[in-house]
LOSE-589205 format. One line per field, with one value per residue (C-alpha): y, z, x. Coordinates in Angstrom, 3 decimals. Layout:
<rs>
north	[Y;...]
up	[Z;...]
east	[X;...]
</rs>
This chain:
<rs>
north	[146.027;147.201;147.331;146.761;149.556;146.899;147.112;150.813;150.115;150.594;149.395;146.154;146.172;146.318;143.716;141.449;141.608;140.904;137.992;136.735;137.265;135.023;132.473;133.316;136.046;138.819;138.113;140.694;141.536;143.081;139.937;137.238;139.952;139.812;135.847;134.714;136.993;135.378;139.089;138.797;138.991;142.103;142.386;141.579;138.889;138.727;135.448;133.608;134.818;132.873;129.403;131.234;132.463;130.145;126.760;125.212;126.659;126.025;122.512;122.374;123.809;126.918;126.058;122.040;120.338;119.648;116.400;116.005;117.470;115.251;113.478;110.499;109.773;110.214;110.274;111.572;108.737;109.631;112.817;110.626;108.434;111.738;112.870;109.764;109.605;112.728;111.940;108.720;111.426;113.482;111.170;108.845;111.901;112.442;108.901;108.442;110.653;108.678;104.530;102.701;99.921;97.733;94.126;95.284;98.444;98.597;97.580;99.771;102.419;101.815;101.460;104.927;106.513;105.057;105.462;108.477;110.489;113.273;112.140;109.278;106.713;108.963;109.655;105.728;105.078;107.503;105.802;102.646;103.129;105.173;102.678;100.542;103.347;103.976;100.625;100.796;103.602;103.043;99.706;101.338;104.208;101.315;99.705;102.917;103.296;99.697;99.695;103.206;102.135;104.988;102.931;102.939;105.015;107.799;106.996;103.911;105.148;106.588;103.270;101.893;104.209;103.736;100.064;101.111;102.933;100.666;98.111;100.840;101.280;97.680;97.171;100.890;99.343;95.497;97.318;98.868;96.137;94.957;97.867;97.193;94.082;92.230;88.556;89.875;91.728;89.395;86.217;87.926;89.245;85.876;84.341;86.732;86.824;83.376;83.976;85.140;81.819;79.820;81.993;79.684;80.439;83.606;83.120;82.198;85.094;87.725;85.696;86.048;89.734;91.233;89.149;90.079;86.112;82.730;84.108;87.563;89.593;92.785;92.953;92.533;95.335;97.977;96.802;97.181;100.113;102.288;100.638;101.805;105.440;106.096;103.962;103.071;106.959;108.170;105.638;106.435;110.032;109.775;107.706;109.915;112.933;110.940;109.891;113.395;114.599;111.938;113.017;116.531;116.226;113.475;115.434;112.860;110.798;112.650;110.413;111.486;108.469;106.145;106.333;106.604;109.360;111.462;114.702;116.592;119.582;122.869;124.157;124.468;124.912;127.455;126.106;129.380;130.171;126.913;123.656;124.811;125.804;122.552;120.712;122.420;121.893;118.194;118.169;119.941;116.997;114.191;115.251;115.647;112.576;110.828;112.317;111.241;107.938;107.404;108.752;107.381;103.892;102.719;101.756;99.782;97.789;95.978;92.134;90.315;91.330;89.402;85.637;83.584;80.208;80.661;80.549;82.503;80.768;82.089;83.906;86.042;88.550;91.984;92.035;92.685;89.648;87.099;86.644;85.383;83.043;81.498;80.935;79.439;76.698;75.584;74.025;74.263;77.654;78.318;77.570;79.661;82.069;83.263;81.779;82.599;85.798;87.129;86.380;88.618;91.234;91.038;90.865;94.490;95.757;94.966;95.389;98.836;96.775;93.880;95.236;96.679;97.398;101.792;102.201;102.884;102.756;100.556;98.650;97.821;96.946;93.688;91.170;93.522;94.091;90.822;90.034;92.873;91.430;87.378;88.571;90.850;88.270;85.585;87.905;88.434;84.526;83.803;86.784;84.802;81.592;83.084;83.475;81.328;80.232;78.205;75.387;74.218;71.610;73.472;71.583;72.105;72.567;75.540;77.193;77.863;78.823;81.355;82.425;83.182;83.341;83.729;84.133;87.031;89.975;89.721;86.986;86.660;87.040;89.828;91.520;91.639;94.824;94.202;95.125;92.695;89.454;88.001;90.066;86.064;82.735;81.461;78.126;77.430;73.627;72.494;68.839;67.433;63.952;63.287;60.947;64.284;68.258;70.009;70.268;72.250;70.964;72.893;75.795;77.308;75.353;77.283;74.751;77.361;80.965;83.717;82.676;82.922;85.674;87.679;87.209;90.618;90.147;90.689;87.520;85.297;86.209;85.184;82.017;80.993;81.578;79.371;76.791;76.942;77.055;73.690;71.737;72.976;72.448;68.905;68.156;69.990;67.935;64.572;64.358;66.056;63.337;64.300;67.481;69.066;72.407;74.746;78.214;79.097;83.328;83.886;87.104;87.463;89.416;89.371;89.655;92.048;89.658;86.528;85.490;83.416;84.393;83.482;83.695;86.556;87.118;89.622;92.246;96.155;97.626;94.547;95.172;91.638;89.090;85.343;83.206;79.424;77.677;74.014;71.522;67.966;64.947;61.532;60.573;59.172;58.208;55.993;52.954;50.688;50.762;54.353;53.955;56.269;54.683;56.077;55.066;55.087;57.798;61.714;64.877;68.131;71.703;74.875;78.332;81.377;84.771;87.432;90.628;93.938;96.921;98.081;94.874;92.372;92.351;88.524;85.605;81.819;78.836;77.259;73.888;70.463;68.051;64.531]
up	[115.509;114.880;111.674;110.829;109.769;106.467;105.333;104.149;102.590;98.350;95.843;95.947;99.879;100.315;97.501;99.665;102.461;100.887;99.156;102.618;104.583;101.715;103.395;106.987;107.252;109.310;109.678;108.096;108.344;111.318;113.352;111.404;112.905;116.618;115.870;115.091;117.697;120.431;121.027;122.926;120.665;120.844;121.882;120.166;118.430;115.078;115.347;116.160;113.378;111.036;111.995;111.377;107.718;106.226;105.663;106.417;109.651;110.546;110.322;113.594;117.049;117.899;121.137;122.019;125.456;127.341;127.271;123.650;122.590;125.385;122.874;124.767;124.889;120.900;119.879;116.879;114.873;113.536;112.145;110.971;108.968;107.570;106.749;105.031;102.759;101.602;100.858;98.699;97.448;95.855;95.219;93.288;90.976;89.907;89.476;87.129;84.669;83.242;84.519;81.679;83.070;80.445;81.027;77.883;78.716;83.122;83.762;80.899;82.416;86.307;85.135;83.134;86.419;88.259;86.004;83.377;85.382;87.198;91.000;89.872;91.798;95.102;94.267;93.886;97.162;99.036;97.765;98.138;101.610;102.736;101.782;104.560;107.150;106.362;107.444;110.271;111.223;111.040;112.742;115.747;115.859;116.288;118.972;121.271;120.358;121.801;125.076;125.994;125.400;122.926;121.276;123.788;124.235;122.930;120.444;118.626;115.601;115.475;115.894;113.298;110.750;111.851;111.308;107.619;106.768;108.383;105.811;103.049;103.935;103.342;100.313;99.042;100.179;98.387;94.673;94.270;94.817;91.347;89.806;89.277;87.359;88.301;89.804;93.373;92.544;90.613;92.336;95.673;94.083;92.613;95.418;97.098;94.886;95.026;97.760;96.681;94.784;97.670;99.251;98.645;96.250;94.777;95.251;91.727;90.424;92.600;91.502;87.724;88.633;90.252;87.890;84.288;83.686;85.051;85.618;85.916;83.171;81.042;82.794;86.343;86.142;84.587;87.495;90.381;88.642;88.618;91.806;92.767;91.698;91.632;93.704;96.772;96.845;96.640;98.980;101.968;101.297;101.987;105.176;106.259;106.186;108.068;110.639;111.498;111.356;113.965;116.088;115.757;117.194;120.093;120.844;121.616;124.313;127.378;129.591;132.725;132.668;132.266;136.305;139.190;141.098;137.331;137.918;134.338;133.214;131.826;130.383;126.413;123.840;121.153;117.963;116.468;116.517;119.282;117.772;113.899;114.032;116.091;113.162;110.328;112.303;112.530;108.765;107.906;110.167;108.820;104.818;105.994;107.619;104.728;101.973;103.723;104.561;100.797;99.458;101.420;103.081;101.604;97.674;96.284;94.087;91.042;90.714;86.988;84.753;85.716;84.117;84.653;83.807;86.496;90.021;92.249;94.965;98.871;97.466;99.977;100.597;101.665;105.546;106.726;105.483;107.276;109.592;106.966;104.999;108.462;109.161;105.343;107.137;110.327;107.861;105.160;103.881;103.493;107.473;108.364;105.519;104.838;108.404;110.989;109.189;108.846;112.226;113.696;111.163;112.104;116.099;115.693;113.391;115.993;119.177;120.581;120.756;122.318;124.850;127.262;130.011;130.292;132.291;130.532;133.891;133.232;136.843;135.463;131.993;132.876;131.249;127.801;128.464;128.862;126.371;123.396;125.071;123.934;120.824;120.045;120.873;118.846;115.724;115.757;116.093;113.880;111.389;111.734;110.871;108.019;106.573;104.151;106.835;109.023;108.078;104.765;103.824;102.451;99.621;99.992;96.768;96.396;99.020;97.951;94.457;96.696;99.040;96.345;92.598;93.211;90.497;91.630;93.333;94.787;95.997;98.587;95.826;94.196;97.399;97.383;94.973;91.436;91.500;94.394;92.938;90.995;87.261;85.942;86.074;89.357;90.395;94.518;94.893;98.303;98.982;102.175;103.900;106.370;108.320;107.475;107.951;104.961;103.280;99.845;97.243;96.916;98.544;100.265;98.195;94.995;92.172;89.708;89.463;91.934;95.228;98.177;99.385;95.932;97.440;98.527;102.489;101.310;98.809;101.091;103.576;101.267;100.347;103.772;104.321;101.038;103.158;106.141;104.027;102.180;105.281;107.376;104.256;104.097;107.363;107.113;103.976;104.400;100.694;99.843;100.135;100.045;97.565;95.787;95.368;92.433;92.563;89.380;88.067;84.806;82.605;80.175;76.705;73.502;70.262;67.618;64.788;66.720;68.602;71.093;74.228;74.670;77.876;78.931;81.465;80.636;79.224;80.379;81.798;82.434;83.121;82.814;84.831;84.774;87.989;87.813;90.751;90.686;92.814;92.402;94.971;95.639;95.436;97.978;98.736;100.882;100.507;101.467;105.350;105.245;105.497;104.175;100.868;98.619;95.103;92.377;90.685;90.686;90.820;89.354;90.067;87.568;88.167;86.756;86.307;84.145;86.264;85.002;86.664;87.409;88.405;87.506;83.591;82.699;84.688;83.761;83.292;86.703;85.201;87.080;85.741;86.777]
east	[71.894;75.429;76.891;80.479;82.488;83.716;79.990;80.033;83.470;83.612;85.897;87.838;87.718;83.791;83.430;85.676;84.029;80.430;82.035;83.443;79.850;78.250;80.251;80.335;77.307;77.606;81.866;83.703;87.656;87.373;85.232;88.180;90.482;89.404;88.262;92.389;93.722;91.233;89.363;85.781;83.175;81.024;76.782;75.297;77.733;77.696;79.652;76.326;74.718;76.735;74.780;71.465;72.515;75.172;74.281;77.872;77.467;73.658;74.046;76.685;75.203;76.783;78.266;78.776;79.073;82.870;81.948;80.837;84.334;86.387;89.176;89.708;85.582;84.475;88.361;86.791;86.450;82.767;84.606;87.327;85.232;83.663;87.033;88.364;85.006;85.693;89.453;88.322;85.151;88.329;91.265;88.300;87.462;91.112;91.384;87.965;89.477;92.073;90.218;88.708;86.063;86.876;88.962;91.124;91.848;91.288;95.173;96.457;94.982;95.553;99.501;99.462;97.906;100.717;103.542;102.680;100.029;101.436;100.844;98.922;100.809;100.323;96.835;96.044;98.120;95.795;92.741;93.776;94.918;92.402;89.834;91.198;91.623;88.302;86.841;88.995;87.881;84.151;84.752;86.225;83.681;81.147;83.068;83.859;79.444;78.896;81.199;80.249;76.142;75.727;73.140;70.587;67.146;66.756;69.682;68.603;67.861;71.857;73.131;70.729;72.076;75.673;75.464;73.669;77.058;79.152;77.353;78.130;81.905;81.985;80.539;82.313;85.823;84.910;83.351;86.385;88.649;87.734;88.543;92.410;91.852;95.208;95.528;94.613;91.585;90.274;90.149;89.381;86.601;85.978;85.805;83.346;80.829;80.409;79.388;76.398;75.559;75.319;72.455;69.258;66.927;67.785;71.223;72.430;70.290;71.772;75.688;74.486;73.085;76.515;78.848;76.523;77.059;78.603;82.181;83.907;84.404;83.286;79.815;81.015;83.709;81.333;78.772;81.030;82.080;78.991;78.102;81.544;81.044;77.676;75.202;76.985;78.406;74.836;73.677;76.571;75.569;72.098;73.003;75.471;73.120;70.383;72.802;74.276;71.148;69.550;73.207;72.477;68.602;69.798;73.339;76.188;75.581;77.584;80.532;79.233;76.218;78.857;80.052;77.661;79.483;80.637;78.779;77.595;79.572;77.761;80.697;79.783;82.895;82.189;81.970;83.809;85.893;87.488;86.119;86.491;89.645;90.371;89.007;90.631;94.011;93.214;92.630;95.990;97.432;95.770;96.393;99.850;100.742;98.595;99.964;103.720;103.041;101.599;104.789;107.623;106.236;103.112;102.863;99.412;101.030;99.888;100.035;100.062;96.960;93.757;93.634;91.280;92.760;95.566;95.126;98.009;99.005;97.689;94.647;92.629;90.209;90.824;91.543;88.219;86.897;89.363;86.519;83.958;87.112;87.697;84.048;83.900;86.886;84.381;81.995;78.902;79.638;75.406;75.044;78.357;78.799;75.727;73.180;76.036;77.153;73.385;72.353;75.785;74.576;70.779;71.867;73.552;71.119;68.703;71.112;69.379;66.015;67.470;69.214;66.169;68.898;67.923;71.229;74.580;76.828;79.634;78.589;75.618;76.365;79.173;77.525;77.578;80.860;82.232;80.096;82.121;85.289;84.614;82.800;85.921;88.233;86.711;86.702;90.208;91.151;88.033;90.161;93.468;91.801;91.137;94.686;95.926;98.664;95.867;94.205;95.262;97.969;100.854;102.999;106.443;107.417;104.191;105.458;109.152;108.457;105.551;108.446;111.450;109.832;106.764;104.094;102.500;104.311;107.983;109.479;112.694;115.205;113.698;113.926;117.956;118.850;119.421;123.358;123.603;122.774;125.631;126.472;127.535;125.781;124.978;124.365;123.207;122.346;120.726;119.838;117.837;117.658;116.015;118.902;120.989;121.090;120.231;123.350;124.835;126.820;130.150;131.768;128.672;126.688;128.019;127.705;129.150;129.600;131.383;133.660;131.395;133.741;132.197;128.722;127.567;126.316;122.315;122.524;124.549;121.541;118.937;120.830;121.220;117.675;116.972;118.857;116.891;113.636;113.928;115.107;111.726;109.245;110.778;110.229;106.664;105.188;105.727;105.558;108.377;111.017;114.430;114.598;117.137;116.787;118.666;118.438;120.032;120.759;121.642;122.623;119.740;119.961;117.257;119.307;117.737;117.934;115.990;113.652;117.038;117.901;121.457;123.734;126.739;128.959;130.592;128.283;128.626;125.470;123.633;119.529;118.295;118.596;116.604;115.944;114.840;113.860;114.223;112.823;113.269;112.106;111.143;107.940;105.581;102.528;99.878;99.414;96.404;96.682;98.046;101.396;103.598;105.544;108.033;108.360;110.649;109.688;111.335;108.734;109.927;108.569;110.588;109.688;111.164;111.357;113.278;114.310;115.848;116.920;112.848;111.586;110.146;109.130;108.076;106.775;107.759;106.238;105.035;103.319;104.951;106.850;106.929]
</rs>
């Protein structure tokens, strides 16, 4: 066999090369050479020698079918999921170093990352948001699997194992959403592991098992956390090597089966240098684009530090539950939460074996088809039912504290720019009747404070909207009986020498601000025969929050008063 001219090279050059063929056997610089500039290889090739003596290599076939590679058939999203498991592999192991699992020191930590650790915030954005593209992802791989009949005979097994690590992603993407231990994580994760309780039987053992007690706390976070970063890693790994493996013995299923009159290609696509340079292009792309969207549009915000005696408002779990909280609103959540949901898990565990139909034509496969149509479309309705917006009885009162000073995350007014919103105390009073428009009390409903004129355009837009809000939650909850609404912004300062606040309005280099939102209505009630009655007496909701120049530092009060 020929040997390359690089082998009988000495010095720094010849150690270069035998460094590079421990890589890529048998490729030295002159085979990389001819390789990038798109030279035929020589006989014998030395190329192909590189999947019989480097492992990286061995494990892809050297050459792979048209078909197999076709964009628009696989459109890569079994490498995709690969790709994004890796990214949460790395961006997980920069993040370990500085996360404490502990309930006193978990939110400390996940605000140092994002504030004091270089690149911490965009690290944390990548993982968070790749945690979602990642479920995406492997949901879609299973769909283009399902309407393509991928799963069938001799590829059952495949689809057995993809539904394993479709499992995994799940439970990968749901550990870790613990981890943050703010007001979202933990009662989303609150309410899905109670879940678990309402399995019969063992249930309450597997609730107490996961949790480390009756409630969340110390010995749930270090559990999801070594499930997070141990188990469930080791676990996906395993699958994931099983399931390439089963892909590489059956080859990909190939597009021409799927139309009677599709004749097969032989034309084979070399792996190298064509389909890994193809790949490494499409990483460059994707680390790219992820890395710029993490930096410039997406930010994984924290809400309020975990507490377990308060409640927010419009609690919900992550997006790829929605179908399992809208299945909790048909009924009994042990006959749909836990029956319905296992038999939909079983069925596509088991979906290869069911379906005895050999032929994976599209012609002959309509009632499948139709079939992944209905069932798609009644997971996406089933999803939207679970949002907090269907279903449940709003209080009008809830939802405008929710919608402008909100406790958790921002609300409308903290959207408007800190400069923006008046410098002096601000007063906005709106008042609704229901023989009447929704009206304001004073010049553009300014009570006290700046001209309307002073208004910058973004605050008059958000107090217009105010407006609009309190007239169509009035007319919404039939229980909210003629409200006044006061929007109220004052100047906020904290002497040195006492625990007062007191007022300014004229104070240079202002960076705290306080907004109260106060609600006040008649109320009403049913009476015996279910009429509708209004009484004499006044309900009162007060809500408030301080602002400064960084956001929001200090949440109010939110308790009713009648």
């Amino acid at each position: 066999m020929a040997v390359s001219p690089e082998s009988k090279r000495k010095g720094l050059g010849g150690w270069l090369t035998e460094v590079g063929r421990s890589f890529f056997p048998s490729m030295g610089a002159r085979e990389w050479r001819e390789t990038l500039r798109g030279g035929p290889a020589p006989r014998p090739n030395p190329r192909m020698r590189v999947h019989s003596n480097s492992f990286w290599y061995h494990i892809r076939p050297r050459s792979l079918s048209e078909e197999a590679t076709a964009w628009y058939y696989t459109m890569g999203l079994g490498w995709m999921s690969f790709f994004f498991f890796v990214l949460e592999a790395i961006t997980g192991l920069v993040l370990m170093i500085y996360y404490s699992p502990s309930p006193n020191e978990a939110y400390a930590t996940m605000t140092q990352i994002m504030n004091d650790v270089p690149l911490g915030g965009l690290m944390r954005n990548i993982h968070r948001l790749g945690a979602h593209f990642m479920v995406a992802v492997v949901i879609l791989h299973m769909l283009r699997t399902y309407f393509t009949a991928s799963y069938k005979a001799p590829r059952q097994f495949i689809w057995f194992t993809g539904m394993l690590l479709l499992f995994m992603t799940l439970l990968l993407s749901f550990s870790g959403y613990l981890l943050p231990w703010d007001q979202l994580a933990f009662w989303a994760v609150t309410i899905g592991s109670s879940m678990a309780d309402a399995a019969p039987g063992v249930g309450p053992a597997i609730g107490r098992l996961l949790r480390g007690g009756a409630e969340i706390g110390a010995g749930a976070l270090l559990r999801f956390y070594l499930l997070h970063i141990f188990m469930l890693p080791m676990l996906t790994i395993i699958f994931i090597s099983i399931h390439y493996y089963a892909v590489r013995k059956q080859e990909i299923s190939p597009i021409h089966e799927l139309f009677e009159n599709k004749k097969p290609t032989k034309r084979k696509i070399p792996f190298l240098p064509d389909q890994v340079f193809f790949e490494l292009a499409v990483i460059v792309v994707l680390t790219f684009t992820f890395i710029f969207i993490n930096n410039f549009f997406w930010d994984a915000k924290l809400e309020n530090h975990a507490n377990a005696l308060e409640t927010p408002q419009h609690t919900q779990a992550p997006w790829y539950f929605f179908w399992l909280q809208g299945m909790l609103k048909l009924g009994d959540k042990i006959v749909w939460g836990l029956g319905i949901a296992g038999i939909i898990f079983g069925a596509l565990f088991l979906l290869p074996y069911i379906d005895r139909n050999p032929s994976r034509r599209f012609k002959d496969r309509k009632f499948a088809v139709a079939g992944g149509i209905v069932s798609l479309i009644v997971f996406v309705v089933v999803s939207y039912g679970g949002l907090p917006a269907f279903g449940i009885q709003k209080v009008g009162s809830n939802e405008l504290a929710v919608s402008y000073v909100p406790v958790e995350g921002e609300g409308r007014v903290m959207e408007v720019p800190f400069d923006q919103v008046p410098q002096e105390k601000f007063v906005y009073k709106v008042y609704y009747d229901a023989t009447k428009d929704a009206f304001v009390e004073g010049e553009f409903g300014v009570a006290e404070g700046p001209a309307p004129e002073a208004l910058s355009p973004v605050f008059k837009e958000m107090l217009l909207e105010l407006k609009h809000d309190v007239q169509k939650w009035a007319e919404y909850d039939v229980l909210f009986v003629r409200p006044t609404v006061t929007l109220t912004i004052e100047p906020w300062l904290y002497q040195q020498d006492t625990d007062a606040a007191e007022f300014s309005t004229a104070v240079d280099g202002l960076l705290q601000k306080r907004v109260t939102l106060d609600m006040e209505w008649t109320t009403a009630g049913y009476d015996a025969d279910g009429n509708l009655v209004e009484t004499p007496e006044k309900s009162r909701y007060t809500q408030y929050k301080f602002l400064n120049r960084n956001g929001v530092v200090h949440v109010g009060d939110t308790e009713p008063r009648n």
